[in-house]
KEKE-3310 file (N, C-alpha, C; in steps of 0.2 Angstrom, whole numbers, plus 5000, padded with zeros to 4 digits):
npx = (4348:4358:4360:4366:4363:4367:4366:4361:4367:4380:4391:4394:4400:4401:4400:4416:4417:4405:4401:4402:4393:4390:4382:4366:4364:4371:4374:4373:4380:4382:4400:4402:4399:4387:4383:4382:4385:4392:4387:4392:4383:4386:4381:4384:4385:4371:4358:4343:4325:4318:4319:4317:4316:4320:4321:4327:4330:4337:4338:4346:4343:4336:4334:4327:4318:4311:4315:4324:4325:4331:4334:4349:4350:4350:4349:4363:4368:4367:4348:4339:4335:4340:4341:4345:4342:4350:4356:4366:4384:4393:4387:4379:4368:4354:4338:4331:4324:4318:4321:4315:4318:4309:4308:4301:4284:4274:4263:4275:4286:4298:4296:4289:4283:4267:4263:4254:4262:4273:4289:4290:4294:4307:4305:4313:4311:4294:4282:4290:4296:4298:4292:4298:4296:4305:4303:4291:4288:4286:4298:4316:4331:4347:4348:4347:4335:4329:4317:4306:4307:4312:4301:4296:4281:4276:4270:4266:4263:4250:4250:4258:4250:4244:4255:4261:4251:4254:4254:4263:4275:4288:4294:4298:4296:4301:4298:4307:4305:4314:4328:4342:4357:4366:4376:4370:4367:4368:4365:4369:4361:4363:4360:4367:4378:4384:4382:4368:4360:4357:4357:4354:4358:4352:4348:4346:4339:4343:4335:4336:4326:4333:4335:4327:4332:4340:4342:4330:4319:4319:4316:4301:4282:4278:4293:4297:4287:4291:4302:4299:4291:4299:4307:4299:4295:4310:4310:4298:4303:4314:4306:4300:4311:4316:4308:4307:4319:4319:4310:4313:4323:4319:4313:4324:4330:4319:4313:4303:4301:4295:4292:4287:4284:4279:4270:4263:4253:4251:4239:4237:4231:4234:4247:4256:4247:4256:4265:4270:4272:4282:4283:4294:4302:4297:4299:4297:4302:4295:4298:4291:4291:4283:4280:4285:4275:4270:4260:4255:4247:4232:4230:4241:4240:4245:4257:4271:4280)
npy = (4577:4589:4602:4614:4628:4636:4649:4653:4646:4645:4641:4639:4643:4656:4651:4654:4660:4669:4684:4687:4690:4699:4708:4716:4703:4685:4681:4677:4686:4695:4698:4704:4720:4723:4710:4693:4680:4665:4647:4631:4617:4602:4587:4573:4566:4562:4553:4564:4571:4580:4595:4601:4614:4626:4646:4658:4674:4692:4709:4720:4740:4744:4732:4729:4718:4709:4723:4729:4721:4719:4717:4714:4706:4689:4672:4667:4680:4693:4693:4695:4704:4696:4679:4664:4648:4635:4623:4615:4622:4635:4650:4639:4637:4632:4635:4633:4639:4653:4666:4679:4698:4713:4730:4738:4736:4740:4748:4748:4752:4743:4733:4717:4706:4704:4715:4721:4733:4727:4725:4712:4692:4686:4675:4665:4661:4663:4657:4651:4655:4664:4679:4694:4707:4717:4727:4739:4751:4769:4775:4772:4765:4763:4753:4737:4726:4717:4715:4708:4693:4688:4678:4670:4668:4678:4695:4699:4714:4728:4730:4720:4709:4698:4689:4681:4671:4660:4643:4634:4642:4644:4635:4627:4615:4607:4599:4590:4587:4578:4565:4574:4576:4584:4597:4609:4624:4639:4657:4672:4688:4704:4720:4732:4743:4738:4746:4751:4742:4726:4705:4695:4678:4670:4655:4639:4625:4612:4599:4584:4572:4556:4546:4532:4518:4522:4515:4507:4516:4522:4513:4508:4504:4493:4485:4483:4474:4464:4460:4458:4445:4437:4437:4431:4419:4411:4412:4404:4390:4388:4386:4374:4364:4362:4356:4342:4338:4336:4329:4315:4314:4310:4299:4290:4285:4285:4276:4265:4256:4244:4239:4226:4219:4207:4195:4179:4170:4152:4140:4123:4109:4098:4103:4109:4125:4134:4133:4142:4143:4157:4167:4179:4194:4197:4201:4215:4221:4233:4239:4250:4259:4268:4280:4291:4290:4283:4270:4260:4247:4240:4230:4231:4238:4237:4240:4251:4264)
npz = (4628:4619:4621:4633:4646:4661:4669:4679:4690:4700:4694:4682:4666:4653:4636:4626:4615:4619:4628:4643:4654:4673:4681:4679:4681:4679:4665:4648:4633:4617:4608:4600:4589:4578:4572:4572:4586:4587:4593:4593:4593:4594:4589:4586:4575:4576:4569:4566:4566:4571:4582:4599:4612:4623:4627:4638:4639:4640:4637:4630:4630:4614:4605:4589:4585:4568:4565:4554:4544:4528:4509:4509:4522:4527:4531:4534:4540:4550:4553:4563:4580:4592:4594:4587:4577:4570:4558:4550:4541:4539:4527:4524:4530:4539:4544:4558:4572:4579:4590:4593:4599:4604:4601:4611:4623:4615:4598:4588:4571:4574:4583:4589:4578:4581:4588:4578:4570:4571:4561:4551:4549:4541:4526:4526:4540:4542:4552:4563:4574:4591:4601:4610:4621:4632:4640:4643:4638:4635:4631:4628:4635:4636:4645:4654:4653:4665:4674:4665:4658:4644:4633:4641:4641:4650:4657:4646:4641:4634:4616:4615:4618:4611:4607:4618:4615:4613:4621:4622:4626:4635:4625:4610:4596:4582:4565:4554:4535:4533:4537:4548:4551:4555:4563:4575:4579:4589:4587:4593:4588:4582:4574:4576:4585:4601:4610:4609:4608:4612:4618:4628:4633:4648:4652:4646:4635:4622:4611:4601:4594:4591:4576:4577:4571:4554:4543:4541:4543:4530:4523:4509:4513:4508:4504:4521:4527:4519:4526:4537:4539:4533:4543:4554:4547:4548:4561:4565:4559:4567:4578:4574:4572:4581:4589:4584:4588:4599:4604:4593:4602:4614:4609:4608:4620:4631:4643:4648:4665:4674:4689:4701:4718:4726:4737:4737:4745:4748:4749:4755:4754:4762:4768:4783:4792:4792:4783:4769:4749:4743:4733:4725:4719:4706:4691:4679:4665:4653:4637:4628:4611:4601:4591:4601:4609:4625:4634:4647:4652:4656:4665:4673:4682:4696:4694:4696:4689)
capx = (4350:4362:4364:4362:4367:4364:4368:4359:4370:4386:4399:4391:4405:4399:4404:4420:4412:4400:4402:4401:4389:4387:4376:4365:4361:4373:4372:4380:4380:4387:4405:4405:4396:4384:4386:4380:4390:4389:4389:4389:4380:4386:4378:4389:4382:4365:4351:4336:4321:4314:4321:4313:4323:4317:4330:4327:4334:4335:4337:4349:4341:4333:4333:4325:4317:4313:4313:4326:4326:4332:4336:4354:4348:4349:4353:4370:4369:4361:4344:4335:4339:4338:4341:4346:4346:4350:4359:4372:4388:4391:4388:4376:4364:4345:4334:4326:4320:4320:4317:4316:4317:4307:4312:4293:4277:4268:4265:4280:4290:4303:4294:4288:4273:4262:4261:4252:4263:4280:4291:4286:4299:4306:4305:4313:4309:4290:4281:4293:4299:4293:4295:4294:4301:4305:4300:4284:4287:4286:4303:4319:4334:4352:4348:4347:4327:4329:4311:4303:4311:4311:4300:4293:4275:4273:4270:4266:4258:4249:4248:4258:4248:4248:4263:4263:4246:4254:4254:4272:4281:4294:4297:4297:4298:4301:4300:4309:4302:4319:4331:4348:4364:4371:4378:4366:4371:4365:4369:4365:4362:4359:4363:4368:4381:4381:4379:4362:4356:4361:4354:4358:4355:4353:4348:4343:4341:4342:4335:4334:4326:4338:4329:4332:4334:4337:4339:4322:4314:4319:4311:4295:4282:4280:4300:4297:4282:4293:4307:4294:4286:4305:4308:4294:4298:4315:4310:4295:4307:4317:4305:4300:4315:4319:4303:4309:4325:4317:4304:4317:4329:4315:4312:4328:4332:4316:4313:4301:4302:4288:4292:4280:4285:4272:4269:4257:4252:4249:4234:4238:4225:4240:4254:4252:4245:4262:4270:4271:4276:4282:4286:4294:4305:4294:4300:4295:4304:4293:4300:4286:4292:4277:4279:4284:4271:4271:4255:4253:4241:4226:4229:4247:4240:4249:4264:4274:4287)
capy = (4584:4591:4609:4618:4631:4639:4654:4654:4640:4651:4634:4639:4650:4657:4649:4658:4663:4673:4690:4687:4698:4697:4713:4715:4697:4683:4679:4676:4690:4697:4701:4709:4723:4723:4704:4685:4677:4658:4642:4624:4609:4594:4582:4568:4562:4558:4555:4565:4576:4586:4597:4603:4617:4635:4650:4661:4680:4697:4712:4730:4742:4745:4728:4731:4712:4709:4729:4733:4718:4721:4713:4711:4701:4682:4669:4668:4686:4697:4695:4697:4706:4689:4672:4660:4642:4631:4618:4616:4626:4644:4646:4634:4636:4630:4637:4628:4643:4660:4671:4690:4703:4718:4737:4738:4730:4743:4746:4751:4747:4740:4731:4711:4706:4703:4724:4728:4738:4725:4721:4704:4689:4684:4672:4657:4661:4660:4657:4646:4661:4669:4687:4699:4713:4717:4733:4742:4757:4767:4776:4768:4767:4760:4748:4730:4726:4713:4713:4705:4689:4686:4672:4666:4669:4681:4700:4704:4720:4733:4729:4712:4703:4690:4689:4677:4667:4650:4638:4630:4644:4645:4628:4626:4607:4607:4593:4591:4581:4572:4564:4577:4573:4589:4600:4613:4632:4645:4662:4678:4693:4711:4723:4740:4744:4735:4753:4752:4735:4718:4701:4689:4672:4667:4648:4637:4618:4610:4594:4580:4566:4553:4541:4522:4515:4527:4515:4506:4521:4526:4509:4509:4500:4484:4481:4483:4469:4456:4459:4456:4440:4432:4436:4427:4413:4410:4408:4395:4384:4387:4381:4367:4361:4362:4353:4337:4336:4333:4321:4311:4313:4308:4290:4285:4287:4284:4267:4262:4251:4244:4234:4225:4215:4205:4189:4177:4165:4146:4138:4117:4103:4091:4105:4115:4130:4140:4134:4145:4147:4164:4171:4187:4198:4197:4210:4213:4226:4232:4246:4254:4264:4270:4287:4294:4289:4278:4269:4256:4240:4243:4225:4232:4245:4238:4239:4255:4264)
capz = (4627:4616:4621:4640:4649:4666:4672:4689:4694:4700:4692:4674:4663:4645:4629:4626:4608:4621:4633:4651:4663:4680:4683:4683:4683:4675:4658:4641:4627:4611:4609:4593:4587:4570:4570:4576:4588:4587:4599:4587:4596:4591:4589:4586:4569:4575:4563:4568:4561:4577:4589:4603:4615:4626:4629:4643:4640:4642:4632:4632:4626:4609:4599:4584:4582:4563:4559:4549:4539:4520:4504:4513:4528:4527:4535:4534:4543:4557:4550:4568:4585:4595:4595:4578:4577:4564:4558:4542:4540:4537:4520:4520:4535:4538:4547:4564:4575:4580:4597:4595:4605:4601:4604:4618:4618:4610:4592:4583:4566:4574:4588:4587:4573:4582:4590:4573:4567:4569:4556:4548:4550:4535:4522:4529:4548:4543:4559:4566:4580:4597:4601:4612:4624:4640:4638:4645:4634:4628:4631:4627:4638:4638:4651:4652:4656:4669:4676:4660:4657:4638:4630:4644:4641:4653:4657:4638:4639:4626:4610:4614:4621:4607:4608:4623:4615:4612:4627:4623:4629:4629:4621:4604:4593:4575:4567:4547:4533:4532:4544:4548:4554:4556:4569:4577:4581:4591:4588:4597:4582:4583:4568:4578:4590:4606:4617:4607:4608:4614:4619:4631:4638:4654:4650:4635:4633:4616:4614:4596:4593:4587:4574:4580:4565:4551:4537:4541:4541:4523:4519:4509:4518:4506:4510:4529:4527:4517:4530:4543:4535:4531:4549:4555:4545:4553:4567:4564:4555:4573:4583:4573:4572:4589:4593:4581:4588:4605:4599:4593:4607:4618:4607:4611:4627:4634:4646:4656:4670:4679:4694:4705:4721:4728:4742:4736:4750:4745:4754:4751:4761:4766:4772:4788:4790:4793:4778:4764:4749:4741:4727:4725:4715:4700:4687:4670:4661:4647:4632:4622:4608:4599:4592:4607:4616:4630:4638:4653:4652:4663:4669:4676:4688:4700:4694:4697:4685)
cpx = (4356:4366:4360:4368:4364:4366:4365:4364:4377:4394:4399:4396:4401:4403:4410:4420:4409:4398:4399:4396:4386:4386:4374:4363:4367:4371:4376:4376:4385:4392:4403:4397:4391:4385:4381:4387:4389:4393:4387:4388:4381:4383:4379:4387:4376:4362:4346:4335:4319:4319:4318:4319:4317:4322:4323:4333:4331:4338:4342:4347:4337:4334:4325:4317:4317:4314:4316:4329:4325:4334:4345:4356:4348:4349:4359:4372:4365:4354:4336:4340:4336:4343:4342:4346:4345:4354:4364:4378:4386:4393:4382:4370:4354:4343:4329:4321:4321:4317:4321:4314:4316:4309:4305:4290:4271:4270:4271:4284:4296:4301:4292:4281:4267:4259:4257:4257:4272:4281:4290:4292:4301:4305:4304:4313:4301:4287:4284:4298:4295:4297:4292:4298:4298:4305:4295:4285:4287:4293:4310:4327:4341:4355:4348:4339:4327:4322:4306:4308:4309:4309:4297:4287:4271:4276:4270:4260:4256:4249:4254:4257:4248:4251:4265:4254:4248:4257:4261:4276:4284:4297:4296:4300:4295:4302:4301:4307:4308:4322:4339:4353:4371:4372:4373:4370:4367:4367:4364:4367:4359:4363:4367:4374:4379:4380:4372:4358:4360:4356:4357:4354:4355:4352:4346:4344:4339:4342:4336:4332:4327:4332:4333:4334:4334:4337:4333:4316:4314:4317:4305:4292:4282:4285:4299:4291:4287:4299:4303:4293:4293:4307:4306:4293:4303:4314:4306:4300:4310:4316:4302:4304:4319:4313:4304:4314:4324:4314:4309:4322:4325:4314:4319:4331:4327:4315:4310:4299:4299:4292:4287:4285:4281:4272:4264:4259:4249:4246:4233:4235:4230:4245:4249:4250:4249:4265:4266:4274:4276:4288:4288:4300:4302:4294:4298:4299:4299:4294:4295:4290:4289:4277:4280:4280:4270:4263:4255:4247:4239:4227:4237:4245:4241:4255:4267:4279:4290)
cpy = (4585:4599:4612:4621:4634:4643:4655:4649:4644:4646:4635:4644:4649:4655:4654:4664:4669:4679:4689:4692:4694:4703:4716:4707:4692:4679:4680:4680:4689:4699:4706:4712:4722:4715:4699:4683:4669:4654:4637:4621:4603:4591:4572:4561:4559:4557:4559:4571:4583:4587:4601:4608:4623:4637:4656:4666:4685:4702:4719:4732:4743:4740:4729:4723:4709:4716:4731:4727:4721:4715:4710:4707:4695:4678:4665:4677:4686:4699:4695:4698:4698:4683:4667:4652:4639:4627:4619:4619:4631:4642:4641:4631:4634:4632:4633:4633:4648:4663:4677:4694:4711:4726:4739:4735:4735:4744:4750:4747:4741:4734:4722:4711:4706:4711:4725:4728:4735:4724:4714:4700:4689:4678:4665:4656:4658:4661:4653:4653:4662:4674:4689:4704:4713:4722:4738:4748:4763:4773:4768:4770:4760:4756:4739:4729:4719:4710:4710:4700:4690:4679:4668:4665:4673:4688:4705:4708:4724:4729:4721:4708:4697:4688:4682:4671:4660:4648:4635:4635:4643:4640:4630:4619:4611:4601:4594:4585:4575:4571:4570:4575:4580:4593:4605:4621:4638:4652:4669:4685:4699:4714:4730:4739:4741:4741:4754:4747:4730:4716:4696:4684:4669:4659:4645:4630:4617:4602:4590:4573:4562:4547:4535:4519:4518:4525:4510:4510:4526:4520:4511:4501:4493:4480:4480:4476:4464:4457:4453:4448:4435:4431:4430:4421:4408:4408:4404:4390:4382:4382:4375:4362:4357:4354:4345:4335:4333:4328:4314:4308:4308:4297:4284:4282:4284:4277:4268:4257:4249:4236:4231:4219:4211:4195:4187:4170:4159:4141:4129:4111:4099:4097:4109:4123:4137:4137:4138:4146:4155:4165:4178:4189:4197:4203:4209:4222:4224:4240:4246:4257:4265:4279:4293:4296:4282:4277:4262:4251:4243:4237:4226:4236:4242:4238:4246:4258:4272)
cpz = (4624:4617:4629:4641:4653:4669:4679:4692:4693:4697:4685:4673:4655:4642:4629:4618:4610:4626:4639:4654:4665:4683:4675:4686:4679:4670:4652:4634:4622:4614:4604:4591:4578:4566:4573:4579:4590:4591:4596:4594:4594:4594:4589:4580:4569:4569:4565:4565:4567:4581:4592:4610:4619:4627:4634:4642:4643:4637:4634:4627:4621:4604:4594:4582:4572:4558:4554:4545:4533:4515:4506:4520:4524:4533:4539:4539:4549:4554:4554:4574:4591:4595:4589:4581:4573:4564:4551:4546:4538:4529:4520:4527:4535:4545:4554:4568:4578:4587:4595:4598:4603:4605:4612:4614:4617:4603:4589:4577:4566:4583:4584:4583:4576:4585:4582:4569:4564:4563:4553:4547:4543:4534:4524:4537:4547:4551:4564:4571:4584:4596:4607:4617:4631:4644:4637:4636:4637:4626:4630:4631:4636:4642:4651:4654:4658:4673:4675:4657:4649:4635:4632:4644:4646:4654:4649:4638:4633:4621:4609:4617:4618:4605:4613:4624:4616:4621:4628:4624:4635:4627:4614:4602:4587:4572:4557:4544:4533:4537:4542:4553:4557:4561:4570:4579:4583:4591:4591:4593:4585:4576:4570:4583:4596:4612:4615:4609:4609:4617:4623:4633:4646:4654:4646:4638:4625:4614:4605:4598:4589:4583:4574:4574:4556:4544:4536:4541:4537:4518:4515:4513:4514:4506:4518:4529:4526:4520:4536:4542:4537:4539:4554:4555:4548:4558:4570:4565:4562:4575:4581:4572:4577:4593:4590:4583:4596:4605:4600:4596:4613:4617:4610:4617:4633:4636:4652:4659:4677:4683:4700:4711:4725:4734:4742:4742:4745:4750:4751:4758:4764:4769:4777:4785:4787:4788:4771:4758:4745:4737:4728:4721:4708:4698:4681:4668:4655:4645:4627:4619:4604:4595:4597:4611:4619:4634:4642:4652:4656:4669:4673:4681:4694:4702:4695:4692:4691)
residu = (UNK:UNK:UNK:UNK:UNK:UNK:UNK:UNK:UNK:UNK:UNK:UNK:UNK:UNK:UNK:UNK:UNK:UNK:UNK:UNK:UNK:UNK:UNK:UNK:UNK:UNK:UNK:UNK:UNK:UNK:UNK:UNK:UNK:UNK:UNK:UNK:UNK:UNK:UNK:UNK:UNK:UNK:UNK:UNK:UNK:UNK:UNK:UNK:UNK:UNK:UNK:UNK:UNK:UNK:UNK:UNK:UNK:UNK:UNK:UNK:UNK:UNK:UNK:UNK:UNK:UNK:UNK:UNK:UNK:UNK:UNK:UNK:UNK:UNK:UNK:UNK:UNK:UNK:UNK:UNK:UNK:UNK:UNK:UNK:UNK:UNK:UNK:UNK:UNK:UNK:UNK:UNK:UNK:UNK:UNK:UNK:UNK:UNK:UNK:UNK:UNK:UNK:UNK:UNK:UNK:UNK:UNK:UNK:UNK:UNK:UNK:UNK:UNK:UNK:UNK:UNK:UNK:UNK:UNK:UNK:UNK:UNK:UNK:UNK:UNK:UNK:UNK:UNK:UNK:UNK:UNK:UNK:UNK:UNK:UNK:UNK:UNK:UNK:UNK:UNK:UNK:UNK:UNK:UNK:UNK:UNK:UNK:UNK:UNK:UNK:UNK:UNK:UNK:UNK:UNK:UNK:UNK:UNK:UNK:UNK:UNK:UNK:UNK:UNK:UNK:UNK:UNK:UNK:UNK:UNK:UNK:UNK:UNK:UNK:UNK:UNK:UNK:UNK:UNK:UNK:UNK:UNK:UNK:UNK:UNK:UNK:UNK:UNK:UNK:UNK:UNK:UNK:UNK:UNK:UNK:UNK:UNK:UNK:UNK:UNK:UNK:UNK:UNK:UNK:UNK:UNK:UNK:UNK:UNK:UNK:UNK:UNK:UNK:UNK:UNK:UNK:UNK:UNK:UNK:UNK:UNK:UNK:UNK:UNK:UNK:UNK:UNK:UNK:UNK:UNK:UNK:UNK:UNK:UNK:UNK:UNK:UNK:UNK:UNK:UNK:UNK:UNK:UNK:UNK:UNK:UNK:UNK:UNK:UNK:UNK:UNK:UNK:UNK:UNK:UNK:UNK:UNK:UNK:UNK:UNK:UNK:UNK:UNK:UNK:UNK:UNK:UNK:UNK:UNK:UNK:UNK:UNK:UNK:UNK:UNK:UNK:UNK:UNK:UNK:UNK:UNK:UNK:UNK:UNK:UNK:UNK:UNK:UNK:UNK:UNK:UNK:UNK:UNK:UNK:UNK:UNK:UNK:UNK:UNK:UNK:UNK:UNK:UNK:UNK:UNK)
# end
């Protein structure tokens, strides 16, 4: 996780980038008027392509979502009333994903795309955003509309109800054809006056996934093979190596030493019966060295090593 914030937990304070309220509910909004107000995420130089994140807000008022997009929106600007997130520098931002928040959920020009009648995202937003309001309708009031959470996939009435089709709300994963290294920023845009409109969050997490290894997976795959191979190689050679040095550590070393002790009685027609005599300590030291292998006469099996 790279980016969170919780406003239900009463130890959480807003970015200082982003306006405090605690009624009616606490939660981090705009300061400034006719503007974005932004929160960077470092990252801390990862490498990665997807990021994956949900925000949980609320709404004062009349946000617009994408209706009064124009030829002077970008995204370097306020070019939705909502949620931003990208990655880059200012000056030089890329787009990751968007949540808007529509003026109500019925059709109107300044309401979310999918009413019908909403504005249409732009360019490089695409379908890469949710939307929607929190907003029965079909009056509009100065209020903050607390009752309809934003984003969450539910209470989307009237003409938004498809609005709240997709099943991963309110998550979203994007995932980039290349790997990125660059910091993340979340900014909270409206174009009007904040007595008219404003946005806020109550919570958000913001996740990436870092890529393990980023300069083997800018490999093609026929290098990735004869790394593998040469790899593989290596460490044969090891174990054969290994298995030669024992062998031979074995030949030298090895001694075996077969002892037998044994009392042979001697049965003789001229001495008494009680005399005897006996033999004993009969040793044979015998050293095989063969290949490293060692075998025992059959006619010694009763000798012992």
């Amino acid at each position: 996780m790279v980016g969170y914030l919780n406003m239900t937990d009463p130890t959480q304070l807003c970015p200082v980038s982003w306006q405090t309220f605690t009624s009616p509910r606490s939660m981090c909004g705009k300061k400034t008027t006719a503007a974005c107000d932004s929160l960077k995420i470092p990252t801390a130089g990862a490498s990665y392509r997807t990021v994956c994140g949900w925000f949980r807000g609320y709404q004062m008022g009349s946000p617009d979502a994408f209706g009064l997009i124009n030829s002077a929106f970008n995204l370097e600007n306020e070019y939705v009333d909502g949620i931003s997130i990208t990655y880059g520098s200012p000056g030089n931002r890329h787009h990751v994903y968007t949540y808007a928040a529509g003026v109500y959920e019925l059709s109107d020009w300044n309401a979310c795309p999918c009413t019908e009648e909403g504005g249409s995202s732009s360019w490089f937003v695409g379908y890469d955003y949710h939307c929607e309001s929190g907003n029965p309708g079909p009056g509009r009031e100065s209020v903050w509309y607390v009752s309809d959470v934003l984003w969450d996939g539910k209470q989307c009435g009237g003409n938004e109800s498809t609005c709240c089709n997709s099943h991963d709300l309110p998550w979203f994963c994007k995932t980039f054809p290349n790997p990125i290294s660059e910091n993340l920023e979340v900014r909270i845009c409206t174009d009007q006056e904040l007595s008219n409109e404003n946005v806020a969050i109550e919570s958000f997490e913001l996740y990436i996934s870092v890529q393990a290894n980023t300069a083997l997976a800018s490999m093609d795959t026929s290098t990735v093979i004869g790394i593998t191979f040469a790899i593989l190689f290596v460490m044969f050679s090891l174990v054969v190596l290994v298995a030669v040095c024992v062998c031979c550590l074995v030949k030298r070393k090895s001694k075996v030493i077969l002892r037998h002790s044994a009392t042979i009685p001697s049965t003789h027609n001229m001495i008494e019966t009680d005399q005897k005599d006996t033999i004993t300590d009969i040793e044979r030291d015998i050293t095989m060295e063969t290949n490293c292998v060692y075998a025992v006469p059959a006619d010694l099996s009763d000798y012992y090593i």
